[in-house]
C-alpha positions in Angstrom: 4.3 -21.1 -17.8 5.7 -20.0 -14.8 6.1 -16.9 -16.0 2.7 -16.5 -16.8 1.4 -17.9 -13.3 3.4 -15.0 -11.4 2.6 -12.2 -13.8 -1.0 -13.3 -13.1 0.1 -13.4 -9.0 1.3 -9.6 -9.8 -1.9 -8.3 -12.0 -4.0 -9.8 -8.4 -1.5 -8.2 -6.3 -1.9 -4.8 -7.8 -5.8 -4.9 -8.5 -5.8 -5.7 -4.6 -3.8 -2.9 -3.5 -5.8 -0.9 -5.7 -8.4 -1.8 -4.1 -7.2 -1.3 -0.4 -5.5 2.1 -1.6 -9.5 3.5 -2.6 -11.0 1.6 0.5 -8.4 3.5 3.0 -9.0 6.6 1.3 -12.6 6.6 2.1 -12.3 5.2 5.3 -10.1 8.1 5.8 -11.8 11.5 3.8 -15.4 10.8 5.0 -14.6 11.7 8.2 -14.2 15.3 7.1 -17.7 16.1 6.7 -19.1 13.6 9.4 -17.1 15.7 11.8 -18.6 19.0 10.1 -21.7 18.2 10.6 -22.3 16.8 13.8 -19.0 18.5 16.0 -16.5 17.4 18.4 -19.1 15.3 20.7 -20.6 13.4 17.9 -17.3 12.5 16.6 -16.2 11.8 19.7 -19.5 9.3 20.1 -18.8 7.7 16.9 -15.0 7.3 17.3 -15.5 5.8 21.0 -16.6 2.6 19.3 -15.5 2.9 15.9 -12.2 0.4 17.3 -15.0 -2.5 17.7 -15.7 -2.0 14.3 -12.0 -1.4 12.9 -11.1 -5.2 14.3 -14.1 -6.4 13.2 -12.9 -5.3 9.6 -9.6 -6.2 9.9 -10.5 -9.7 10.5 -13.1 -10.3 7.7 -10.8 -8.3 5.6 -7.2 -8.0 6.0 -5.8 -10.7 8.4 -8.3 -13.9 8.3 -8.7 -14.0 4.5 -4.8 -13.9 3.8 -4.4 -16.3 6.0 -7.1 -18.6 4.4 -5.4 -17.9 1.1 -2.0 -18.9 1.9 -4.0 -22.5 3.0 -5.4 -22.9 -0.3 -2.6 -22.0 -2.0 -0.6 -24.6 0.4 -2.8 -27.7 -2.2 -3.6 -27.6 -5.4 -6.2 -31.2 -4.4 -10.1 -29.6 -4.6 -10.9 -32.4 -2.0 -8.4 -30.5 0.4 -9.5 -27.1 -0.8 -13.1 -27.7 0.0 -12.6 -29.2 3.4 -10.3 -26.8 4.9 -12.4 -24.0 4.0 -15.7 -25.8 5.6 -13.7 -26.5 9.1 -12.2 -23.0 8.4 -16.2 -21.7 8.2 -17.1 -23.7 11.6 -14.3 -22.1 13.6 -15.0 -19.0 12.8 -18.4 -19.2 13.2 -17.9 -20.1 16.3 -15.9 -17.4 16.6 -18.2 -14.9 15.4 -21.4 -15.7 17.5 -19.7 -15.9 20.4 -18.1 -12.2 19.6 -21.9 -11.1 19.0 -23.1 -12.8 21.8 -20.4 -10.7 24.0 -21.1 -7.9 22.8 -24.9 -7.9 23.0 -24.9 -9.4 26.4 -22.2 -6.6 27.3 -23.6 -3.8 25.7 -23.8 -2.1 29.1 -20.4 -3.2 30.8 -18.4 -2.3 28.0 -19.9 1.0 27.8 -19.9 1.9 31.5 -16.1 0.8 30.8 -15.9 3.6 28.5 -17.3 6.3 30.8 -20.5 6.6 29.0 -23.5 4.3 29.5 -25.1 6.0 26.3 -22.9 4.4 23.9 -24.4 0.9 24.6 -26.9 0.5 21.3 -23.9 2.1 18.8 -22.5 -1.7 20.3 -25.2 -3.6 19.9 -25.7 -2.0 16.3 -22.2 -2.8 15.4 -22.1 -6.5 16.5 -24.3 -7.2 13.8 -21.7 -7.1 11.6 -19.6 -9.8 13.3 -22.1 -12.7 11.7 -20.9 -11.8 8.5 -17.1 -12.4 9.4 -17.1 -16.1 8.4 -18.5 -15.5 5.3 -16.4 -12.7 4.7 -13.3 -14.2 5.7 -13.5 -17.3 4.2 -14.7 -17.0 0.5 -12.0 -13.8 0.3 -9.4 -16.1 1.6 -10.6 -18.3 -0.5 -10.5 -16.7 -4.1 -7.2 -15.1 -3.1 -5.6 -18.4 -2.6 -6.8 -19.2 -6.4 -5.2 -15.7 -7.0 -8.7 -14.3 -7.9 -8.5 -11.2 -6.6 -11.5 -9.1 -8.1 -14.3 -10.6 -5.8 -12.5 -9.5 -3.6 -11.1 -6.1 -4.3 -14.8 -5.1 -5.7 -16.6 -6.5 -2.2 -13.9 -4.4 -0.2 -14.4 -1.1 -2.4 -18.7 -1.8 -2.1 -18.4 -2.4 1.6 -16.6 0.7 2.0 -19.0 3.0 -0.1 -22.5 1.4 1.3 -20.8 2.2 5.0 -19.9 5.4 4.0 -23.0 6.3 2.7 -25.3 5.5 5.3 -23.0 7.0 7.8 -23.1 10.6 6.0 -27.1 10.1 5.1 -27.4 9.6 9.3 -25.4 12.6 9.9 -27.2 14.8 7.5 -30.7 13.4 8.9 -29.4 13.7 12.8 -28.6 17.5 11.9 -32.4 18.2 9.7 -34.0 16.0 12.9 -32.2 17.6 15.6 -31.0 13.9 16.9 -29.3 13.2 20.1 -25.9 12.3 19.0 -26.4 8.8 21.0 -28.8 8.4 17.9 -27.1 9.7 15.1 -24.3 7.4 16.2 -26.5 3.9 16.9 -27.5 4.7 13.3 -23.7 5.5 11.8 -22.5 2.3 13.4 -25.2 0.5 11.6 -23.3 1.2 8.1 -21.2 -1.7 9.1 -23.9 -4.0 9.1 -24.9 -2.6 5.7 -22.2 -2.9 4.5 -21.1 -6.6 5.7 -24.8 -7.4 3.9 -24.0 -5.7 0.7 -20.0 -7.0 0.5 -21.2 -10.4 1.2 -24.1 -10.1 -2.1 -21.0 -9.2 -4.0 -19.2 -12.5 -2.9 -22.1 -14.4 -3.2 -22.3 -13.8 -6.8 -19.1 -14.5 -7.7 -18.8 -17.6 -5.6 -22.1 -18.8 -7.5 -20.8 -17.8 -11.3 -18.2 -20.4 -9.7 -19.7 -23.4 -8.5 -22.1 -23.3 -11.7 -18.8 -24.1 -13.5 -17.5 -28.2 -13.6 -15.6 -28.3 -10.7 -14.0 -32.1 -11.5 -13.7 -35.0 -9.2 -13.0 -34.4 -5.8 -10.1 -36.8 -4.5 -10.5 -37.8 -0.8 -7.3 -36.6 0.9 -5.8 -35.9 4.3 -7.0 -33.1 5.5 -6.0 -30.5 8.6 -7.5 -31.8 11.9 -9.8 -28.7 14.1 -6.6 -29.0 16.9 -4.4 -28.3 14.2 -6.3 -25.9 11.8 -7.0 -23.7 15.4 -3.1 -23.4 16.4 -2.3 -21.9 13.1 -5.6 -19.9 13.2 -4.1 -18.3 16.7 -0.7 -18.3 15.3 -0.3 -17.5 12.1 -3.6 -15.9 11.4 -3.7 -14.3 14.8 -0.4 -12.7 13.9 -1.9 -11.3 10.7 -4.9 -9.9 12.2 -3.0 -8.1 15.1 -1.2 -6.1 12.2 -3.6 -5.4 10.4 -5.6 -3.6 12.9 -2.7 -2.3 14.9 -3.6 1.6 15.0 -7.5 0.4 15.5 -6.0 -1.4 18.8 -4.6 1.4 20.1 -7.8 3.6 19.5 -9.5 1.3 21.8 -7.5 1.6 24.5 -8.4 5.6 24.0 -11.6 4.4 23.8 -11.5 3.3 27.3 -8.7 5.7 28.8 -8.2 9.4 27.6 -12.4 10.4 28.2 -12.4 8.7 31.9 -9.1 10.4 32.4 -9.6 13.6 31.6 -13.0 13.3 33.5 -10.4 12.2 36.4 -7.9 15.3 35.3 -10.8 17.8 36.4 -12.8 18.3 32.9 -16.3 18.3 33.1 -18.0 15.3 31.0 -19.5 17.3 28.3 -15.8 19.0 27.9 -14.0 15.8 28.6 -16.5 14.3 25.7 -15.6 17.0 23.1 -12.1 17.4 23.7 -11.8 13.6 23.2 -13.6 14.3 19.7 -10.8 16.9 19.2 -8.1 14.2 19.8 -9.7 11.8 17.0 -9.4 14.2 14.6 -6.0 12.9 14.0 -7.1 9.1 13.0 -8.2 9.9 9.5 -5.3 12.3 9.4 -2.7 9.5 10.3 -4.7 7.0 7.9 -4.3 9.6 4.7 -0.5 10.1 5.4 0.3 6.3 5.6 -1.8 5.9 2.0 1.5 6.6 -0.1 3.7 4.6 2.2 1.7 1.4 2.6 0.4 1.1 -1.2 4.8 1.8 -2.0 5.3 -1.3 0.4 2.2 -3.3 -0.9 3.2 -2.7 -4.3 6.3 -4.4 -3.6 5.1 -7.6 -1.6 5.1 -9.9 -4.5 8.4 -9.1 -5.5 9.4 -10.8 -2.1 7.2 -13.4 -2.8 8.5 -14.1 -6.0 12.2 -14.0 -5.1 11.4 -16.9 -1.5 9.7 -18.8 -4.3 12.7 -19.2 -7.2 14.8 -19.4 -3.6 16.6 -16.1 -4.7 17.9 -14.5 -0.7 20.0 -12.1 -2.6 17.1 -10.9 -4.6 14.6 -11.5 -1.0 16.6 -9.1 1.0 17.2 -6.5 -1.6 13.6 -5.7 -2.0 13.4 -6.0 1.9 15.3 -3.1 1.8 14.1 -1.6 -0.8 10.8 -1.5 0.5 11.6 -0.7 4.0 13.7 2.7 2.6 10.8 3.8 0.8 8.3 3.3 3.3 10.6 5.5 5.5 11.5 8.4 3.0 7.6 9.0 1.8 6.3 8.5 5.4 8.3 10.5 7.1 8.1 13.1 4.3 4.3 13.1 4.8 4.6 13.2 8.5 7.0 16.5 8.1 4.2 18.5 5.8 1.4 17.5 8.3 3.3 18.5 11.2 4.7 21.8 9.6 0.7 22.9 7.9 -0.8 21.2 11.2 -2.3 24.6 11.5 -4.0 24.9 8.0 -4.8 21.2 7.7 -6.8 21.7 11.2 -8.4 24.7 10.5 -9.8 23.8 6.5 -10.9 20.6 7.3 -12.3 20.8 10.8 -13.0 24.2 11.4 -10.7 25.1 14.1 -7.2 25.3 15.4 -7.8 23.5 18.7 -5.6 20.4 19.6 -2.5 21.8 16.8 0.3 20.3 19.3 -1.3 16.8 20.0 -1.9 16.2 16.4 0.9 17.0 15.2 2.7 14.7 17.8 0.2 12.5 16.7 1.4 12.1 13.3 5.0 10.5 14.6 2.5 7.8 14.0 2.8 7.3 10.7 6.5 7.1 10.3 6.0 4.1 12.9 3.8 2.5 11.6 4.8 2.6 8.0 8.1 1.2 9.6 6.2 -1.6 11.5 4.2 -2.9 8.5 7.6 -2.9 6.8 9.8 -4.6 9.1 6.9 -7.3 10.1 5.8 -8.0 6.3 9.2 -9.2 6.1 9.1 -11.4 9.1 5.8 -12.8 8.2 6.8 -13.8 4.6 10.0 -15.5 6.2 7.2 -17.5 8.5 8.6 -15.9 11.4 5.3 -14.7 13.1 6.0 -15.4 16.5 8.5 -12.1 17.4 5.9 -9.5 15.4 3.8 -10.9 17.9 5.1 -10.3 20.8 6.4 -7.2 19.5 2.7 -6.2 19.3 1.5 -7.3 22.5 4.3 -5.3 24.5 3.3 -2.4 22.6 0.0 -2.6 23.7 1.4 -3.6 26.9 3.0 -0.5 27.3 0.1 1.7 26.1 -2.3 0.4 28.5 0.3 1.1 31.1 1.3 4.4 30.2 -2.0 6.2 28.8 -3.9 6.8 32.0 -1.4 8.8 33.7 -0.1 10.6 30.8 -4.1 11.9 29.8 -4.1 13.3 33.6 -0.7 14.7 33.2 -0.8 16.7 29.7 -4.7 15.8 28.2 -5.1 14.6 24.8 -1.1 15.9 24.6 -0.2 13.0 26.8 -2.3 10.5 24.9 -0.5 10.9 21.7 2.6 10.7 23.3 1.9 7.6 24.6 0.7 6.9 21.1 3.8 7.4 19.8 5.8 5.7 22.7 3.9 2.4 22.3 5.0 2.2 18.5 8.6 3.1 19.0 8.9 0.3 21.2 7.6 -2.2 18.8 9.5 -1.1 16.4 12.5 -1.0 18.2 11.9 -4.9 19.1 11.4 -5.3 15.7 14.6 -3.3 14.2 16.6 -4.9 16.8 15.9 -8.7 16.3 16.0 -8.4 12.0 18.9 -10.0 10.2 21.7 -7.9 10.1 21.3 -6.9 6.4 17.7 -5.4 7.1 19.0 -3.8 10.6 21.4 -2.0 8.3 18.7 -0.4 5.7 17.7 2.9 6.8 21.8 3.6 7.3 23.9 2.5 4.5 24.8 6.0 2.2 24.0 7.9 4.9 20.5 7.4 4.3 18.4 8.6 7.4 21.2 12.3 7.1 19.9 12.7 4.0 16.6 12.4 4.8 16.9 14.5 7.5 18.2 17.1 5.6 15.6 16.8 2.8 12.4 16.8 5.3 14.1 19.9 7.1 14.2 22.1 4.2 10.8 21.0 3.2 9.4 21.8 6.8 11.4 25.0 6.2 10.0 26.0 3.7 6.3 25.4 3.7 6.4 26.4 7.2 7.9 30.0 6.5 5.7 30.5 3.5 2.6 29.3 5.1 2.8 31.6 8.2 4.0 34.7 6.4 1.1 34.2 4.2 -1.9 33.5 7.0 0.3 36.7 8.4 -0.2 38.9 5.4 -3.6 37.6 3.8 -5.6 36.4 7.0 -7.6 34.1 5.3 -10.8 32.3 5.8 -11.3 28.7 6.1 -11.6 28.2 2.1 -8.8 30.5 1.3 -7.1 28.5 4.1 -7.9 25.4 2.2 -5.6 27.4 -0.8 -2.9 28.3 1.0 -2.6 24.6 2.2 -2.3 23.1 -1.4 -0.2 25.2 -2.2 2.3 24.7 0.5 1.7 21.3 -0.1 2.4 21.4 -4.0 5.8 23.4 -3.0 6.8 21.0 -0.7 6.2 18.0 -2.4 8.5 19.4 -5.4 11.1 20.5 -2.7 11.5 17.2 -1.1 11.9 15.3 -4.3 14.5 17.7 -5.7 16.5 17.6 -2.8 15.6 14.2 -2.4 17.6 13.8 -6.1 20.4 16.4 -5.2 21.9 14.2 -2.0 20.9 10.8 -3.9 18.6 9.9 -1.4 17.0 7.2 -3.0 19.1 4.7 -5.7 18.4 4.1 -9.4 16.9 1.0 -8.6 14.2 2.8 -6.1 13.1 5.5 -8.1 12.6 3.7 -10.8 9.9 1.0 -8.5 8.2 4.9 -7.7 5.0 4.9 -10.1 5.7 7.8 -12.7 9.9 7.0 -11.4 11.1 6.9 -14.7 9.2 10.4 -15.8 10.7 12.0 -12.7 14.1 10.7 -13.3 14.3 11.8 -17.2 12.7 15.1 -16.3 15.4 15.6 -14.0 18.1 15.4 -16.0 
C-alpha cells in the first residue's frame, strides 16, 4: 500500500515538473518575438515591470501553494483540511487587496521610482492580477497536498499560454497601430490578468467535479489559530516564495537602478531606455539555460522525500548529492555554450550583437542559481528555512548596495556583475553552512577538474568552429541561426563524451539522466 501511495507521490511529482518545464519554456521563448517586434525600448518598457508580475506568480504559483500543500498533507481529518484552507484564504486575501491597493494607490510613486512616470498604467494593469492570488494559491496548495497534481499542472500550462497570447496579439497590434510603447506595454501587462481569470476557470472546474462528490462527515478538530497559521505563513512559506522568485527579485532592483543610473552615468533617457532593453535580453536567455538543470533537480525531489519519510539519511544525502552534481555539470555546461556562441545566440534571436560581454557575464547566473535551488531544496526539506533565508536577504542586500555604482562605472557590464556577485554570496552562505557530506559534493573524484576540463574543450571547440565559420561564410541572421545549432549539436556531443571519458558523472547519475541508460549502452 505504501508502495502504491509514493508511486502515485512520484506520477504527481513528474506530471508537475512537466508542467513547470513547458510553463518556463514559454515564459522564456516568447520573448523572442516580443522583442522583434517592438525593439530595445518596448522591451525595455515591458521588462521594467515584468518583476511585479514575476512575484506575483511565484506566489500564487510556486511558493504559497507548496506551502499550503505540505499543511494538508500535515492531517489526513477533512474538518482540519477545510478549516485551514478557509483561514489560509482570509490571510491571503488580506494579503492580496492590500498588494492591489498599493499598487493602484502607488501607481505614480513607484514609477517615478523607476525613472519613468509613463510606466504607471502597465502597474495598475498588472495589479489586477493580485486578486486572484488567494484563489490561486490556495486550491493549488490544496489539490497538491491530496497529491492531485493535474489541476494544477493544466491551470499553470493555461495561464501561461492565455498570457502569452495576449501579450504577442498586443505586440503585433501596437506595430499595425503604430502604438506608443507605454500602450502596447499597459496592454501586455494585462495578459497577467487574463491569464489569472482563465487559470482560475480551470481550478474552478476541478474543485467543483470535487465537492459534487460525498465528501463524509466532517469531525470537529483543533485547528491552527490566525497568530500561528501567520508565523509559518512568514516563515516557512515566506521562505519558499523568496526562492522561488529569486532572479525576478533581482530584476526589480534593475528595475529601479541600471535605467536611473545610466541616466546619472551621462546617457540620454531614450538611450539610457534602450540600452536597458538591451540588458534584459539576457532574462529569457538565463531562464532557457536553467530549464535542463532545474527539471534534473525537480525530477529528483521526491526521491528526498521518499528517503526523510522511511527515515533512510544514508539514502537522504546521497540523492542530495546526486542532485546537487547534476545541477552543476548541466548548468554550467549550458552556461559554457551560451557564453562561447554569445555572439550567434545574440545576433539570431535579437537581431544584433550589441551587449555580447554583459550577457555573457550574465549567464554566470545560471550556474548560481541552479546551485542555490540545489543547496536550499535540501535545507527546506530538512525544515531548515531559516539560513536560506537570510542567505537571500543578504544577497539582495548586497545587490541593492552594489548596483548603482557599478551601472555608473561599466553600464549594463557593471549590472550583471553585480548580478553575479549577489548570487555567489548566497551561495557561498549556503555551501558554507551545509553538513559536511553536501559541503563535500561538487569535490569528491575530482569532480569540479573534470568538469572543468570537459566545459573547456567544449568552449574550445564550438568557439573555434563557430568563428572560423561566421569568418569564412559571413552569414545572415537565418544562416546565423544554422551555424548556432550546429555548434550547439557539436558541443552538446563533445561535452558528454568527454564527460564519459574522465568519468565525470557515476553509474548511479547517468543512469537518473532521462534517455541515461541509451547513452550509457551506446557508449560502450
Amino acid at each position: 500500500m505504501q508502495n502504491k501511495q509514493m508511486k502515485h507521490v512520484v506520477n504527481g511529482a513528474f506530471i508537475l515538473s512537466l508542467a513547470a518545464l513547458i510553463a518556463k519554456i514559454l515564459s522564456a521563448v516568447y520573448r523572442v518575438p516580443f522583442q522583434n517586434l517592438v525593439g530595445n525600448t518596448g522591451f525595455y518598457v515591458y521588462q521594467q515591470i515584468y518583476p511585479l508580475y514575476g512575484i506575483g506568480m511565484t506566489f500564487a504559483l510556486s511558493g504559497l501553494p507548496v506551502f499550503i500543500s505540505k499543511l494538508i498533507a500535515e492531517q489526513t481529518d477533512s474538518g482540519w483540511q477545510r478549516e485551514t484552507l478557509r483561514r489560509s484564504a482570509l490571510l491571503l486575501t488580506f494579503l492580496s487587496v492590500l498588494i492591489f491597493i498599493g499598487l493602484q494607490v502607488g501607481a505614480g510613486q513607484i514609477a517615478q521610482a523607476m525613472g519613468d512616470r509613463q510606466l504607471a498604467p502597465l502597474i495598475d494593469a498588472v495589479a489586477w492580477m493580485f486578486l486572484f492570488m488567494p484563489w490561486l494559491a490556495v486550491s493549488r496548495g490544496f489539490f497538491q497536498g491530496r497529491f492531485i497534481m493535474v489541476p494544477t499542472a493544466l491551470s499553470q500550462v493555461i495561464e501561461q499560454i492565455v498570457r502569452v497570447a495576449v501579450i504577442l496579439i498586443a505586440a503585433v497590434w501596437a506595430v499595425q497601430g503604430h502604438w506608443s510603447v507605454y500602450k502596447m506595454g499597459t496592454w501586455a501587462m494585462s495578459g497577467a490578468a487574463f491569464g489569472a481569470l482563465a487559470s482560475s476557470g480551470v481550478l474552478l472546474y476541478f474543485w467543483w467535479r470535487r465537492e459534487r462528490q460525498p465528501q463524509g462527515n466532517m469531525s470537529k478538530v483543533a485547528v491552527p489559530r490566525y497568530r500561528d497559521l501567520l508565523r509559518r505563513f512568514l516563515a516557512e512559506g515566506g521562505s519558499l516564495c523568496l526562492f522561488a522568485s529569486l532572479i525576478v527579485l533581482l530584476q526589480l532592483v534593475d528595475s529601479f537602478s541600471v535605467k536611473n543610473n545610466l541616466v546619472v552615468a551621462g546617457l540620454g533617457q531614450a538611450a539610457a531606455k534602450s540600452l536597458k532593453g538591451v540588458y534584459d535580453r539576457g532574462q529569457p536567455l538565463v531562464q532557457l539555460g536553467l530549464v535542463l538543470a532545474t527539471a534534473l533537480s525537480t525530477s529528483l525531489l521526491p526521491s528526498l522525500t521518499r528517503a526523510l519519510q522511511r527515515q533512510r539519511q544514508n539514502e537522504f544525502y546521497r540523492q542530495a548529492v546526486m542532485m546537487i552534481r547534476l545541477s552543476c555539470a548541466f548548468s554550467v555546461a549550458a552556461a559554457g555554450g551560451l557564453i562561447a556562441l554569445m555572439p550567434g545566440v545574440n545576433r539570431l534571436l535579437f537581431g544584433d550583437t550589441h551587449g555580447d560581454l554583459a550577457l555573457g557575464l550574465y549567464m554566470l547566473s545560471i550556474v548560481l542559481v541552479a546551485l542555490i535551488s540545489s543547496y536550499s531544496s535540501v535545507f527546506q526539506s530538512l525544515g531548515e528555512y531559516h539560513l536560506p533565508t537570510v542567505a537571500l536577504l543578504l544577497g539582495l542586500v548586497v545587490k541593492l548596495a552594489i548596483n548603482g555604482w557599478a551601472v555608473r562605472q561599466w553600464q549594463i557590464n557593471g549590472a550583471s556583475g553585480a548580478t553575479v556577485f549577489a548570487l555567489a554570496v548566497m551561495f557561498w552562505l549556503l555551501w558554507w553552512h551545509s553538513r559536511n557530506y553536501i559541503r563535500q559534493a561538487l569535490f569528491r573524484q575530482n569532480f569540479l577538474g573534470k568538469l572543468f576540463v570537459c566545459t573547456g574543450g567544449m568552449v574550445l571547440v564550438v568557439g573555434v568552429l563557430y568563428a572560423q565559420l561566421v569568418q569564412w561564410l559571413q552569414p545572415g541572421r537565418l544562416a546565423t541561426g544554422g551555424l548556432v545549432l550546429l555548434c550547439v549539436a557539436l558541443g552538446g556531443g563533445v561535452f558528454l563524451f568527454l564527460a564519459r571519458k574522465l568519468r565525470l558523472l557515476t553509474i548511479r547519475e547517468w543512469l537518473a539522466l532521462p534517455l541515461g541508460k541509451k547513452f550509457l549502452r551506446r557508449f560502450k
